[in-house]
Structures are given as structure tokens and as C-alpha cells.
N, C-alpha and C positions, 0 to 999 in steps of 0.2 A: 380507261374512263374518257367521254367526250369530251371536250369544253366550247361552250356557247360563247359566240361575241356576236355583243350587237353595238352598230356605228350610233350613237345615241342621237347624232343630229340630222342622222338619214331617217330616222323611226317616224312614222305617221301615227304610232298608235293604232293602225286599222284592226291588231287585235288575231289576223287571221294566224298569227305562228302559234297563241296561245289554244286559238280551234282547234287546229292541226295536233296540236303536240300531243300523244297517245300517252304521254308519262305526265305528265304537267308540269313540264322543268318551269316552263315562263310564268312571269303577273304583270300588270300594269305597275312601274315603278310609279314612284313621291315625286320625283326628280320629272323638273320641264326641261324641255332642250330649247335651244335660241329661235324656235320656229312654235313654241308656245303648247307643245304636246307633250305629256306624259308618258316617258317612252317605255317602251318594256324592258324589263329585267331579268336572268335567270333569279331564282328563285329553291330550284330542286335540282341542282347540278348534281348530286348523287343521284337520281331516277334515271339521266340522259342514257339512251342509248345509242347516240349516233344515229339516229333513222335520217338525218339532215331534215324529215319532213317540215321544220318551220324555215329553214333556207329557202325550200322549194317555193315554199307558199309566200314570203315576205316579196310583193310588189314593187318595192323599193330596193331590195336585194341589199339588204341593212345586215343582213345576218350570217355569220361564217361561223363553220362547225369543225372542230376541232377533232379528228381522233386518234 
């Protein structure tokens, strides 16, 4: 099984790991970070398959994939 980490105060929010993601591990979490965005959160860590595809796509390279 994969595991998602994402750096919460690198997250922009732009949203594209949740596009990306074929399983729909990620959501927008509740939680601000010190830069005033709602960062994202795994959500469906059992669907992850390690495709890394929302590493690829995170901008910010906020996101490390675990397998």
C-alpha cells in the first residue's frame, strides 16, 4: 500500500494533485496553513496506487509518495 504526505505549508491549494489523481485519494482539507490556504489532505489512502501522478503534477512539489 502507497502513503501520501503532503508539506501542509508548502500547499497552494491549486487543486491540480486532486485533478490528477485517477483514484481520488486527495480533498481539500478544513485546516489553513500559515500562508492562509486550505491545504489538501489524503482522504482515500486505501484507493492509492502509487501512480506518484499528484507528485508529478503539485507545482510546489508539496507532495511525497510513499510505496
Amino acid at each position: 500500500m502507497a502513503k501520501v504526505e503532503i508539506r501542509s505549508e508548502s500547499c497552494k491549494s491549486c487543486q491540480y494533485c486532486i485533478k490528477f489523481c485517477p483514484k481520488g485519494v486527495l480533498a481539500v482539507g478544513h485546516e489553513v496553513n500559515s500562508k492562509g490556504y486550505e491545504y489538501i489532505v489524503p482522504v482515500n489512502m486505501d484507493a492509492c496506487i502509487g501512480c506518484c501522478m499528484c507528485a508529478r503534477m503539485c507545482p510546489d512539489a508539496a507532495i511525497e509518495v510513499y510505496k
